[in-house]
C-alpha positions in Angstrom: 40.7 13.9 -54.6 43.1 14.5 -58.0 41.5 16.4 -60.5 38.9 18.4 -57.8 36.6 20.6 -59.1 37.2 24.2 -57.5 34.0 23.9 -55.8 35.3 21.1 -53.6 39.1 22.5 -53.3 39.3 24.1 -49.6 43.2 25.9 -49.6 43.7 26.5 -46.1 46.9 28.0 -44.6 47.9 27.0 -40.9 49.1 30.2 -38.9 50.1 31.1 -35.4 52.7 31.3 -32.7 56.0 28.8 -33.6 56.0 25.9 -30.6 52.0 25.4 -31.0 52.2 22.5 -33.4 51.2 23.5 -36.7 53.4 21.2 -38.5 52.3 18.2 -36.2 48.9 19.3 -37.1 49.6 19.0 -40.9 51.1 16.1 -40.1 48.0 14.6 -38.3 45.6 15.3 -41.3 47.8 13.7 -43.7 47.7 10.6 -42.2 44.6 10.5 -41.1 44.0 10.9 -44.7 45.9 8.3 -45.6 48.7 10.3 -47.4 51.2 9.0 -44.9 51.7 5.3 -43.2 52.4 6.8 -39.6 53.6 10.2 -38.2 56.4 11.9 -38.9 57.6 13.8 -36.0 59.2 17.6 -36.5 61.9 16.7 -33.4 63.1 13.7 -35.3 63.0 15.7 -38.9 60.5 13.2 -40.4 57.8 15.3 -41.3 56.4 15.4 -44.7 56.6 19.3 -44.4 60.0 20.1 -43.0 63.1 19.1 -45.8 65.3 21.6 -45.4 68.3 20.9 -44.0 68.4 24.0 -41.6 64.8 23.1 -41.1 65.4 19.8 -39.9 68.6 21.6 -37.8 66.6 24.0 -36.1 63.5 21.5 -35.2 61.0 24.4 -36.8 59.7 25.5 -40.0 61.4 28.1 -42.1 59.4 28.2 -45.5 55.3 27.7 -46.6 55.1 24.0 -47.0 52.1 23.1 -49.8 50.3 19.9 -48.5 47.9 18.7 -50.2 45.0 15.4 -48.8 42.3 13.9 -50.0 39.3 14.0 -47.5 35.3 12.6 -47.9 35.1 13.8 -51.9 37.2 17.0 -51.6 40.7 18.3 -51.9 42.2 20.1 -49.1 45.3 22.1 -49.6 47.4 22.7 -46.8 49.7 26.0 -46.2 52.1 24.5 -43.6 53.7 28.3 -42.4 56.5 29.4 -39.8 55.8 30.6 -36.8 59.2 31.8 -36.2 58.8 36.3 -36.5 61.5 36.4 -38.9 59.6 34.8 -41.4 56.4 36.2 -40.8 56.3 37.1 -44.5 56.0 33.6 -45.5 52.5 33.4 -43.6 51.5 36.7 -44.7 52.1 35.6 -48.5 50.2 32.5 -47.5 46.8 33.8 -46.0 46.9 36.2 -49.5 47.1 32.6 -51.5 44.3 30.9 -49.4 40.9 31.3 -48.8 40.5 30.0 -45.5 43.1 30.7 -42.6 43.3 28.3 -39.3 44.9 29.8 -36.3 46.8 27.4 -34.2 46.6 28.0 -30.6 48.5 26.0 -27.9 46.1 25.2 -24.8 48.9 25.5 -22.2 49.9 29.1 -23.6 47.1 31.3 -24.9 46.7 33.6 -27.6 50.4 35.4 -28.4 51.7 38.3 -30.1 52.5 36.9 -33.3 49.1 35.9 -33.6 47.0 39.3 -32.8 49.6 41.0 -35.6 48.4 38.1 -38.4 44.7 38.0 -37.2 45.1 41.9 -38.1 46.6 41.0 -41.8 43.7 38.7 -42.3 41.0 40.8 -41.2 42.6 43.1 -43.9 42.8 40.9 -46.2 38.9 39.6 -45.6 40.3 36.3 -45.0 37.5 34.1 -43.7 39.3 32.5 -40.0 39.1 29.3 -38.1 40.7 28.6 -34.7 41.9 24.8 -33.0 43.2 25.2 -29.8 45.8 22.2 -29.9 47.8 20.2 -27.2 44.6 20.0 -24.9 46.3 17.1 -23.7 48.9 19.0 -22.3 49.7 20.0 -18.8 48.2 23.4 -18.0 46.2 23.2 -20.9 42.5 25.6 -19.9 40.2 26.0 -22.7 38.4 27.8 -20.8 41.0 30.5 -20.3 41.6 30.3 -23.6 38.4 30.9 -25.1 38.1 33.9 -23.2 41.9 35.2 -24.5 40.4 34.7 -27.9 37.0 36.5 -27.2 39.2 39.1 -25.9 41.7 39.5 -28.5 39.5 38.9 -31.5 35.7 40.2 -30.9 32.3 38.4 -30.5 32.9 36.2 -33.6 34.9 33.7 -31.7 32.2 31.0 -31.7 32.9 27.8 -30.0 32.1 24.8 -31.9 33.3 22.2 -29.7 34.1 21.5 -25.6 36.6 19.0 -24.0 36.1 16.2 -22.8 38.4 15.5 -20.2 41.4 17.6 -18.8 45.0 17.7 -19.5 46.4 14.2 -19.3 42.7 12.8 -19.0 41.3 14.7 -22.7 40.0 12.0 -24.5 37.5 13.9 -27.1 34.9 16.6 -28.1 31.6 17.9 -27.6 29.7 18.8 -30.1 27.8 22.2 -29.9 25.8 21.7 -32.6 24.7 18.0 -32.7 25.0 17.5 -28.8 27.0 14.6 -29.1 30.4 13.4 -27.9 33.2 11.9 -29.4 36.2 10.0 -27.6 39.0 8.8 -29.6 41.7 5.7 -28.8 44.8 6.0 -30.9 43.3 8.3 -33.3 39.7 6.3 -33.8 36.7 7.5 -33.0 33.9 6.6 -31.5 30.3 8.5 -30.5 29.2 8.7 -26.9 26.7 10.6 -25.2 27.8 14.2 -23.5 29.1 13.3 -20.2 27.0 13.8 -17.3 29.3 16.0 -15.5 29.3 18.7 -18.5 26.0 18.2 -19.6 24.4 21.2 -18.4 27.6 23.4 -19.5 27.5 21.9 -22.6 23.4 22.4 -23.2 24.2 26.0 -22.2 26.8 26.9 -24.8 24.9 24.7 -27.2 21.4 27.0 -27.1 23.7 30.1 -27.3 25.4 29.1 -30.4 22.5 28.3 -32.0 21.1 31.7 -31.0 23.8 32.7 -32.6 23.6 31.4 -35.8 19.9 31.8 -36.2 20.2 35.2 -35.8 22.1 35.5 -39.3 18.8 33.9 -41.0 15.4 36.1 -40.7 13.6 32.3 -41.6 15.7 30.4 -39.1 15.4 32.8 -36.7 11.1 33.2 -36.8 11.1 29.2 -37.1 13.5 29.0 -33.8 11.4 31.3 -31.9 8.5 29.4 -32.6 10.2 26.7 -30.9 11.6 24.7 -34.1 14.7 23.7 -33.7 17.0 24.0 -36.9 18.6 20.8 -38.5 22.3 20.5 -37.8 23.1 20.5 -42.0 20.6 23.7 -41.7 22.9 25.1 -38.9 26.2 24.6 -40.7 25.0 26.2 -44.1 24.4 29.4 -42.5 27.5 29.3 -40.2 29.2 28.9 -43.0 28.1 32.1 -44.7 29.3 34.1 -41.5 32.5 32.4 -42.0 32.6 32.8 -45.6 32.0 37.0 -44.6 34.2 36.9 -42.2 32.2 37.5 -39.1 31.8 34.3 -37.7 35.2 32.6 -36.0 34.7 29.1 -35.2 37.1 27.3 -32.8 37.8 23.3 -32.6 39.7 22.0 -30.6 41.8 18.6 -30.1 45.1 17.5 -29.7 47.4 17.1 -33.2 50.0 14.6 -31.0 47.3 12.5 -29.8 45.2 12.7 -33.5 42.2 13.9 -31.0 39.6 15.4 -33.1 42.1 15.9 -36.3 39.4 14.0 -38.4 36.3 17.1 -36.9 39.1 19.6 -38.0 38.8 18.1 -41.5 35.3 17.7 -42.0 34.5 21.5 -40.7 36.9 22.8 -43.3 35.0 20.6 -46.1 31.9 21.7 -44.6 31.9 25.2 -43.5 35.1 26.2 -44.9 34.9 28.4 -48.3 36.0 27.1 -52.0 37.9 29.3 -53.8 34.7 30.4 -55.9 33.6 32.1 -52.8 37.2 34.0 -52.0 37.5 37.9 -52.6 38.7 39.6 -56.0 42.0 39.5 -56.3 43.9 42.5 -57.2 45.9 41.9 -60.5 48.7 44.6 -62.2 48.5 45.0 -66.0 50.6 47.9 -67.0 49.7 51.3 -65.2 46.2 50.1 -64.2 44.9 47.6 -61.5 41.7 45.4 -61.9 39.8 43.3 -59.5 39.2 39.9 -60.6 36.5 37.7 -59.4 37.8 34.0 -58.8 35.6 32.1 -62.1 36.1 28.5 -63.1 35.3 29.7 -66.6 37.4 32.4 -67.3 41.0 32.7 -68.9 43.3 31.2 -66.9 45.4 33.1 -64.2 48.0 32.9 -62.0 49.0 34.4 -59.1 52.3 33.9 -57.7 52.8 33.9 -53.8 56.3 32.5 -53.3 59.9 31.1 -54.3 61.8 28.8 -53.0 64.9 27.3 -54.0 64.3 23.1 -54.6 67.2 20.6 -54.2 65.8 18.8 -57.7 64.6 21.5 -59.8 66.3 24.9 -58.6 64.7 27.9 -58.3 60.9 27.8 -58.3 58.0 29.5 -58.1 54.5 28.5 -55.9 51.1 30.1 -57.9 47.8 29.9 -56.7 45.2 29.3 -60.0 43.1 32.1 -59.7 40.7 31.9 -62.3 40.3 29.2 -65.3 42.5 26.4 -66.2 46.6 25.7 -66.9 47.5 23.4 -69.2 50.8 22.2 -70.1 52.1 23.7 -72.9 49.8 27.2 -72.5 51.3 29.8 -72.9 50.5 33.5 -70.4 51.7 36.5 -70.1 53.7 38.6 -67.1 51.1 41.2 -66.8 54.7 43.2 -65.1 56.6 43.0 -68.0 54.2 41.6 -70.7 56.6 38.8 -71.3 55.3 35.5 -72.8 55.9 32.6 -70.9 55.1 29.0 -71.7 53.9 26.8 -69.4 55.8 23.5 -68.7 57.1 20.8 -66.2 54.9 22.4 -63.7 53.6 20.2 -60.5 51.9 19.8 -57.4 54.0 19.8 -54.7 53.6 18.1 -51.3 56.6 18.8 -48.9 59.8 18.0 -50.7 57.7 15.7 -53.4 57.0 16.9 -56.6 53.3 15.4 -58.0 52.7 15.0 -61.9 49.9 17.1 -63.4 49.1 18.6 -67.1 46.0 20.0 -65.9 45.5 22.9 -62.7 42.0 24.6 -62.1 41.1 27.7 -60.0 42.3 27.1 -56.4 44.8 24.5 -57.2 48.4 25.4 -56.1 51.4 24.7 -58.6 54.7 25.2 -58.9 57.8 25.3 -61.3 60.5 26.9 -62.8 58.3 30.3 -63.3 58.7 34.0 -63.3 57.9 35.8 -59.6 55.3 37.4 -60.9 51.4 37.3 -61.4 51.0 35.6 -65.1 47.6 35.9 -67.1 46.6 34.1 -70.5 47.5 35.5 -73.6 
């Protein structure tokens, strides 16, 4: 949605282990979304995300990728980052850019090192967290196994949203937890069926303790649920979401990004539950000797934040800044709260892989990018 308001802009970086299909993932939402006309594929270098030519040598990503999609009235902005260790930087300056982070986890091999080391960043950083187990289509893929890795690894938190329907080469779609419905998909369309019978009781179990769960959070849900009224599902969401938003509750989805298997549930959960950049912690900013915290304010002066460089094959060397507060304009002019230079804002856009996207106009939680100073920028 061009020109989103910052309550509807969700800026979401993808991070985990390199082989579990991040970039495939991105891929998947884009064209779901519409952005693309069919699937580019990371083996055959066709992917909106992956341009560089050592990229497209090495079959992996190097660099953050900014991906932007339109989805059901809101913007979502896409951190596309390396899984590779040597570049663990580039998700690390990522998750401090976004305000939602989704860890990628292959099915067929578990929660890995990488991972554990950037769930610690996040949980540092506050950063609210989301988990989609992907390639549940694969052989040896075990959710199950899985789910317990990640309760393991990362706490009581984990909180499963969904369950699969099917098994390795037979996964076909999703339950859902909280509406107690299925969903199979053919070639990426979906279509509602009824739990099958031979999960049923499974899934009725996990279902009552997530909803125990949640209610829990909510003395008035809570009292109503143990006088045997059930909660609404939109109910149910808005208070998972606060647990997210605080960084205590870990939802997981799952799906398969190759097979565009619940892609579309992965983009309606970060609309839904997933936190605007209103809602995202204070921001540390550097103005001569002294440090302030700023709270993220659609109102306020405009500020910028830069969280990368890299070197473009049309423009040179730029600059990719998060809009922390306010709004950019072309033409404004801020100032390197480093150095106290003055800077003038111009011929900055909105990138999307290797394409550069006009704008004049950038509010809080939009990413940017042009030829700019590495450094965090405020207005004059």
């Amino acid at each position: 949605m061009a020109g989103a308001t910052p309550e509807r802009i969700r800026t979401v970086a993808l991070v985990g282990h390199t082989g579990t299909g991040k970039t495939t993932l991105a891929e998947a939402l884009l064209h779901q979304a519409g952005v693309t006309s069919r699937m580019g594929s990371v083996d055959d270098g066709t992917t909106v995300s992956d341009t560089d030519p050592e990229e497209l040598a090495r079959h992996q990503s190097l660099r953050t990728s900014v991906l932007p999609l339109d989805w059901r009235e809101h913007q979502i902005i896409l951190l596309d980052t390396p899984g590779y260790a040597d570049f663990e930087h580039e998700a690390v300056a990522a998750m401090q850019a976004a305000d939602l982070a989704v860890f990628v986890v292959s099915a067929a091999d578990g929660v890995q090192v990488t991972r554990r080391r950037l769930w610690s960043i996040a949980s540092e950083l506050g950063l609210a967290r989301l988990v989609f187990v992907n390639k549940l289509d694969r052989e040896n893929a075990r959710f199950r196994t899985v789910l317990a890795d990640l309760r393991s690894s990362f706490g009581a938190g984990v909180a499963p949203l969904e369950l699969p329907i099917g098994v390795e080469a037979g996964f076909r779609g999703v339950a859902d937890l909280l509406s107690d419905t299925g969903f199979v998909y053919d070639a990426g369309t979906r279509e509602t069926v009824p739990i099958p019978e031979d999960m049923a009781e499974l899934e009725h179990e996990v279902h009552d303790n997530l909803v125990e769960g949640i209610v829990v959070a909510d003395d008035s849900l809570l009292e109503r649920y143990l006088e045997g009224d059930v909660p609404s599902v939109d109910e149910l969401e808005a208070t998972l979401a606060v647990g997210v938003d605080a960084a205590q509750v870990f939802p997981v989805l799952c799906g398969s990004a190759t097979g565009r298997i619940a892609v579309d549930r992965l983009a309606d959960f970060l609309c839904e539950i997933g936190p605007s950049p209103l809602e995202r912690r204070p921001v540390s900013v550097r103005a001569g000797d002294t440090t302030v915290d700023i709270v993220a304010d659609a109102s306020a002066d405009p500020l910028l934040t830069v969280f990368a460089s890299h070197a473009d094959a049309y423009v040179g060397h730029v600059c990719f800044c998060r809009v922390t507060t306010g709004t950019v304009r072309d033409g404004d002019h801020l100032v390197n709260t480093r150095t106290g230079q003055d800077h003038r804002m111009h011929g900055f856009f909105i990138p999307r892989g290797g394409e550069h996207l006009d704008t004049t106009t950038a509010v809080a939680g939009d990413i940017i990018s042009g030829p700019h100073p590495a450094a965090t920028l405020a207005a004059d």
